[in-house]
PAZAPA-4460 file (N, C-alpha, C; in steps of 0.05 Angstrom, whole numbers, plus 32768, in hexadecimal, padded with zeros to 4 digits):
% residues 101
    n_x    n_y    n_z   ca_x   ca_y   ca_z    c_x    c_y    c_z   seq   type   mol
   7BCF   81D9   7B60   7BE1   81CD   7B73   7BD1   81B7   7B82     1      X     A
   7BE0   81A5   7B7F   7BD3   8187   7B9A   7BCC   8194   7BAE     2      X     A
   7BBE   8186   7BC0   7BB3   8182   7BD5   7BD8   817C   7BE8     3      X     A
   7BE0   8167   7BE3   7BF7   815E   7BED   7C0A   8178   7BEB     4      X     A
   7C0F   8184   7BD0   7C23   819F   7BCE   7C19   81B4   7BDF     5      X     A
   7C08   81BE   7BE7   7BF4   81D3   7BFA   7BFE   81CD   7C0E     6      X     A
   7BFC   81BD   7C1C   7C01   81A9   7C36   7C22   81AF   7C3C     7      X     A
   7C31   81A3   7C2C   7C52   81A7   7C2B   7C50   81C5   7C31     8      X     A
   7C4A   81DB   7C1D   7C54   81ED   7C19   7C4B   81F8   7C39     9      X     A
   7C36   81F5   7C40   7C35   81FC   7C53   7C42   81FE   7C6B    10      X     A
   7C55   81E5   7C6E   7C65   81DA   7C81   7C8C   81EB   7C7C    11      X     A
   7C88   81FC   7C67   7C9F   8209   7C6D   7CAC   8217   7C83    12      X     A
   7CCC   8217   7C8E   7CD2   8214   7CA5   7CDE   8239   7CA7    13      X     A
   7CE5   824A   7CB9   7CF4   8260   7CB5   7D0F   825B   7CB3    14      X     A
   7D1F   8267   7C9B   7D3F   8269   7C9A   7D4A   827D   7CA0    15      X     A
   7D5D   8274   7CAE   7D6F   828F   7CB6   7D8D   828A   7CA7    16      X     A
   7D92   82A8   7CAA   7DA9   82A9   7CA1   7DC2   82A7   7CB3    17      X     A
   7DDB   82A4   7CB6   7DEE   82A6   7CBA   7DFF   82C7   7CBA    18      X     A
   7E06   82C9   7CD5   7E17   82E6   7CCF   7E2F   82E3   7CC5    19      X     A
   7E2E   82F5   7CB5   7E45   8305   7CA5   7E60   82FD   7CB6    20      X     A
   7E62   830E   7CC0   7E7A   830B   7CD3   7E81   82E9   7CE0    21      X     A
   7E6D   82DC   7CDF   7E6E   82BF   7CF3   7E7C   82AB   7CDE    22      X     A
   7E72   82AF   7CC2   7E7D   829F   7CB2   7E64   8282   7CAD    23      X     A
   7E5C   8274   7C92   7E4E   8265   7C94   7E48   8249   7CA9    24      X     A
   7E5F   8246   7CAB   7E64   822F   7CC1   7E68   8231   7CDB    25      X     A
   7E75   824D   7CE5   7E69   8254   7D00   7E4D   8252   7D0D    26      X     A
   7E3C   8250   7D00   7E23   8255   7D0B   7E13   823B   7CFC    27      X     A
   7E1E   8232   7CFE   7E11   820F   7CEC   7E1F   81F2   7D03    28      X     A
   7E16   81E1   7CFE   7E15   81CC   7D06   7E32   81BF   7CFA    29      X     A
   7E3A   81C9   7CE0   7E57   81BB   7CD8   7E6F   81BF   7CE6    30      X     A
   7E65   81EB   7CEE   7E84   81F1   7D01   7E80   81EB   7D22    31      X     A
   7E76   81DA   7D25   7E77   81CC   7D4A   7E86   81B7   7D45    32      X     A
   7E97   81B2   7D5B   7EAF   81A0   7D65   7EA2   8182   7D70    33      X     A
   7EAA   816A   7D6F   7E9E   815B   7D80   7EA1   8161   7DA0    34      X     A
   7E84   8155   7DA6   7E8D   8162   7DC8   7E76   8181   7DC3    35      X     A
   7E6E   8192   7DB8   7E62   81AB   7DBC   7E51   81A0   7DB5    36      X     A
   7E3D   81B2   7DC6   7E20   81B4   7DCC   7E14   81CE   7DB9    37      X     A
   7DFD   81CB   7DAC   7DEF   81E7   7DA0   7DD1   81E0   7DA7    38      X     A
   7DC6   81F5   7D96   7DA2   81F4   7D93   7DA5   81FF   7D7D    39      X     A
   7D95   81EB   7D74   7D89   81F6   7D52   7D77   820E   7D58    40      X     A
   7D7B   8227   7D44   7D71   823A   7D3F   7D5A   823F   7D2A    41      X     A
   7D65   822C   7D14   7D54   822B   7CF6   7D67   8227   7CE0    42      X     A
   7D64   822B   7CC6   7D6B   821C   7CAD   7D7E   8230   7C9E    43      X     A
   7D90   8233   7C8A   7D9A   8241   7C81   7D87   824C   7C6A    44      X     A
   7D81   8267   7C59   7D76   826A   7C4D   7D75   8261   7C35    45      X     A
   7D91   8253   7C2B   7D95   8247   7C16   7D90   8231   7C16    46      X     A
   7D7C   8221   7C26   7D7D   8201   7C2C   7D62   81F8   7C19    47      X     A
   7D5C   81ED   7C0A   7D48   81E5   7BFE   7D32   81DD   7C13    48      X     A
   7D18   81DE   7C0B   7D05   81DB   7C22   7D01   81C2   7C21    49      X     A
   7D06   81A8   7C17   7D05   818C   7C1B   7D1A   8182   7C28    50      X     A
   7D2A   818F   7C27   7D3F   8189   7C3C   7D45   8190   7C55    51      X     A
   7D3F   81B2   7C5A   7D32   81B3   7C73   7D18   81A2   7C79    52      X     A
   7D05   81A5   7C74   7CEE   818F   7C80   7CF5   8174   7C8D    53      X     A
   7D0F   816C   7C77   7D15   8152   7C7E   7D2B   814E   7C96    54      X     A
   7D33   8159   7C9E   7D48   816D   7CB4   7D34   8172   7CD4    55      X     A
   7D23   817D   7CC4   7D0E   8184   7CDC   7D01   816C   7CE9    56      X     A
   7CF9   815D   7CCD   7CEF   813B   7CD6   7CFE   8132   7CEB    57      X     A
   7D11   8130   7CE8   7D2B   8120   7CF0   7D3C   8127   7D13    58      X     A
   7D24   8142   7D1E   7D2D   8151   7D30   7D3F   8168   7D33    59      X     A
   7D45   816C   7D22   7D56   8182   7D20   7D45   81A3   7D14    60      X     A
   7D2F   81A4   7D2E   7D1F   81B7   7D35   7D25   81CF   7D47    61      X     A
   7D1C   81E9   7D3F   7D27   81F5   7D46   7D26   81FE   7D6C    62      X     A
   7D38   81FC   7D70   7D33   81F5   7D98   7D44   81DB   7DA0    63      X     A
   7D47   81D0   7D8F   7D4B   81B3   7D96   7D6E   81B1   7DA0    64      X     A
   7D6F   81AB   7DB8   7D87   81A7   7DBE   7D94   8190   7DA9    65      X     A
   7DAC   8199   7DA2   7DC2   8186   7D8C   7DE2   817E   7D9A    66      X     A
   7DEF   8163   7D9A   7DFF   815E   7DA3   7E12   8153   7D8E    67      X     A
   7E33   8167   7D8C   7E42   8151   7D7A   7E4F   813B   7D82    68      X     A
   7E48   8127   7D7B   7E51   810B   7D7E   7E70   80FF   7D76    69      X     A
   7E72   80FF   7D5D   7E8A   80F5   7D52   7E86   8103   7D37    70      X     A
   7EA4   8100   7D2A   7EA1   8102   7D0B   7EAE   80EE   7D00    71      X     A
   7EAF   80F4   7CEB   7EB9   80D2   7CDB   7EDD   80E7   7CD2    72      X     A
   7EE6   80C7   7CD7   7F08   80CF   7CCA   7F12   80EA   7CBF    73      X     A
   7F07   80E8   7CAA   7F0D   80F8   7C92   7EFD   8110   7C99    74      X     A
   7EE3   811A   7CB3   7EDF   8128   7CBB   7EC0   8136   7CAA    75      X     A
   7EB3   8120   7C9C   7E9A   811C   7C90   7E91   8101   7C89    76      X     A
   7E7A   80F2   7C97   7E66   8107   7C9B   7E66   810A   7CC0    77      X     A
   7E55   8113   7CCF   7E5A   8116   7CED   7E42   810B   7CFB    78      X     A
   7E43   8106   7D16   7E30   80F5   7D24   7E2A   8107   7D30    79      X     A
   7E11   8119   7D36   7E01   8124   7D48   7DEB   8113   7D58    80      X     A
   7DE6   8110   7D6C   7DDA   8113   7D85   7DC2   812C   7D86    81      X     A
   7DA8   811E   7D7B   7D8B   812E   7D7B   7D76   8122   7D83    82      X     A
   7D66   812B   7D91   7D44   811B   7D92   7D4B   8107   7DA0    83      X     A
   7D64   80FC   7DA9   7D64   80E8   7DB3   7D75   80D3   7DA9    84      X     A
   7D77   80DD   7D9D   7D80   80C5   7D7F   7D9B   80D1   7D74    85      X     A
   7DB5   80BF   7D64   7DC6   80CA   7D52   7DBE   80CA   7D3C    86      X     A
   7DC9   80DD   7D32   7DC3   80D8   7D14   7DDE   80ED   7CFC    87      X     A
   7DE7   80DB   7CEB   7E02   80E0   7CDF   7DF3   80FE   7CC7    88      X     A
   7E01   8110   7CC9   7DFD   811D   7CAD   7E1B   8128   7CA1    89      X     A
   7E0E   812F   7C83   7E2D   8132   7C76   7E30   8156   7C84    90      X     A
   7E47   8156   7C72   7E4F   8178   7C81   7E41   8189   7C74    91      X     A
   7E33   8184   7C4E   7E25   8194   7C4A   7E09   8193   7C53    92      X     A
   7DFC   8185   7C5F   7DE9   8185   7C6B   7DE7   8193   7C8A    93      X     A
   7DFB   818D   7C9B   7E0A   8198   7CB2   7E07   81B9   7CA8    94      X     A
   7E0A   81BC   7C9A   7E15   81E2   7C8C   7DF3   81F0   7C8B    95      X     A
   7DE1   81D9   7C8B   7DC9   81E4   7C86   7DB9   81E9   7C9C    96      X     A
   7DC0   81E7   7CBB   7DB6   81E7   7CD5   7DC2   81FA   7CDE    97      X     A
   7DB3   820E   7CE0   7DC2   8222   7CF7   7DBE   821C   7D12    98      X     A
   7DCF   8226   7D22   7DCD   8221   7D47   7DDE   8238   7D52    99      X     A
   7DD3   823A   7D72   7DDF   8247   7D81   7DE8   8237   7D98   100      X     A
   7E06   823F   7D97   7E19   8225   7DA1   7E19   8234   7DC8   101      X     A
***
Protein backbone atom coordinates (compact mmCIF):
# COMPACT_ATOMS: atom_id res chain seq x y z
CA UNK A 1 0.00 0.00 0.00
CA UNK A 2 1.20 3.75 -0.84
CA UNK A 3 2.25 6.01 1.49
CA UNK A 4 -0.75 8.30 0.05
CA UNK A 5 -3.35 5.02 0.48
CA UNK A 6 -2.21 4.65 4.46
CA UNK A 7 -2.83 8.31 4.86
CA UNK A 8 -6.54 8.19 3.17
CA UNK A 9 -7.37 5.10 4.89
CA UNK A 10 -6.60 6.58 7.84
CA UNK A 11 -8.86 9.53 7.49
CA UNK A 12 -12.02 7.33 7.54
CA UNK A 13 -15.11 9.10 9.03
CA UNK A 14 -17.84 7.10 11.58
CA UNK A 15 -21.29 6.02 9.84
CA UNK A 16 -24.27 5.82 11.32
CA UNK A 17 -27.16 4.33 10.60
CA UNK A 18 -30.63 5.49 10.30
CA UNK A 19 -33.58 4.11 12.54
CA UNK A 20 -35.77 1.65 11.42
CA UNK A 21 -38.78 3.23 12.35
CA UNK A 22 -37.55 7.00 11.07
CA UNK A 23 -37.27 5.82 7.57
CA UNK A 24 -34.03 6.66 5.38
CA UNK A 25 -34.77 10.22 4.74
CA UNK A 26 -36.07 11.17 7.99
CA UNK A 27 -32.83 11.32 9.51
CA UNK A 28 -30.84 12.62 6.39
CA UNK A 29 -30.39 15.89 4.97
CA UNK A 30 -32.89 15.05 1.84
CA UNK A 31 -36.09 14.73 4.34
CA UNK A 32 -35.65 18.61 5.76
CA UNK A 33 -37.99 21.24 4.32
CA UNK A 34 -36.58 24.54 3.21
CA UNK A 35 -36.48 26.82 6.14
CA UNK A 36 -35.28 23.78 8.84
CA UNK A 37 -32.37 23.85 10.68
CA UNK A 38 -30.29 20.34 11.66
CA UNK A 39 -26.71 19.25 12.85
CA UNK A 40 -24.95 16.78 11.09
CA UNK A 41 -24.52 13.68 13.10
CA UNK A 42 -22.31 11.52 10.54
CA UNK A 43 -22.54 9.49 7.20
CA UNK A 44 -24.85 6.75 6.28
CA UNK A 45 -23.20 3.36 6.44
CA UNK A 46 -23.72 2.68 2.91
CA UNK A 47 -21.88 5.87 1.68
CA UNK A 48 -18.60 5.05 0.01
CA UNK A 49 -15.63 6.55 1.90
CA UNK A 50 -14.55 9.02 -1.00
CA UNK A 51 -17.57 10.46 -0.84
CA UNK A 52 -18.00 10.92 2.60
CA UNK A 53 -14.40 12.49 2.90
CA UNK A 54 -15.46 14.65 0.18
CA UNK A 55 -18.70 15.78 2.14
CA UNK A 56 -16.62 16.23 5.13
CA UNK A 57 -14.17 18.48 2.94
CA UNK A 58 -16.89 20.50 2.04
CA UNK A 59 -18.19 21.09 5.79
CA UNK A 60 -20.60 18.92 6.29
CA UNK A 61 -18.84 17.68 9.58
CA UNK A 62 -20.18 16.13 12.15
CA UNK A 63 -21.45 19.10 14.71
CA UNK A 64 -21.78 21.42 12.08
CA UNK A 65 -24.83 23.37 12.12
CA UNK A 66 -26.76 22.92 8.45
CA UNK A 67 -29.38 25.30 6.94
CA UNK A 68 -32.01 24.47 4.09
CA UNK A 69 -31.88 27.08 1.64
CA UNK A 70 -33.91 26.43 -1.49
CA UNK A 71 -34.54 23.49 -3.76
CA UNK A 72 -34.66 23.53 -7.37
CA UNK A 73 -38.22 23.23 -9.28
CA UNK A 74 -38.44 19.83 -9.87
CA UNK A 75 -37.26 19.50 -6.16
CA UNK A 76 -33.44 18.17 -6.94
CA UNK A 77 -30.78 19.16 -6.50
CA UNK A 78 -31.15 21.53 -3.05
CA UNK A 79 -29.23 24.54 -1.64
CA UNK A 80 -27.92 24.07 1.87
CA UNK A 81 -26.36 26.76 3.95
CA UNK A 82 -22.89 25.23 5.71
CA UNK A 83 -19.47 26.52 6.95
CA UNK A 84 -20.64 29.60 5.87
CA UNK A 85 -21.05 29.03 2.51
CA UNK A 86 -24.06 27.43 0.10
CA UNK A 87 -23.52 24.72 -1.49
CA UNK A 88 -26.15 22.68 -3.96
CA UNK A 89 -26.25 18.76 -3.54
CA UNK A 90 -28.29 16.22 -5.42
CA UNK A 91 -30.91 14.25 -3.21
CA UNK A 92 -28.76 11.18 -3.52
CA UNK A 93 -26.03 12.74 -1.99
CA UNK A 94 -28.47 14.71 0.54
CA UNK A 95 -29.59 10.81 1.57
CA UNK A 96 -25.96 10.30 2.56
CA UNK A 97 -25.76 12.97 5.65
CA UNK A 98 -27.42 12.14 8.58
CA UNK A 99 -28.62 15.09 11.12
CA UNK A 100 -30.51 15.89 14.07
CA UNK A 101 -33.09 18.34 13.12
Amino acid sequence: MSLVAEILAGRQLPAVEATAEAGADAASLAGLRVGDEAVVTGFAAAAPAATTRRLHDLGFAPGAPVDVVRKAPLGDPVVFRVAGYEIALRREQAKLIRVDA
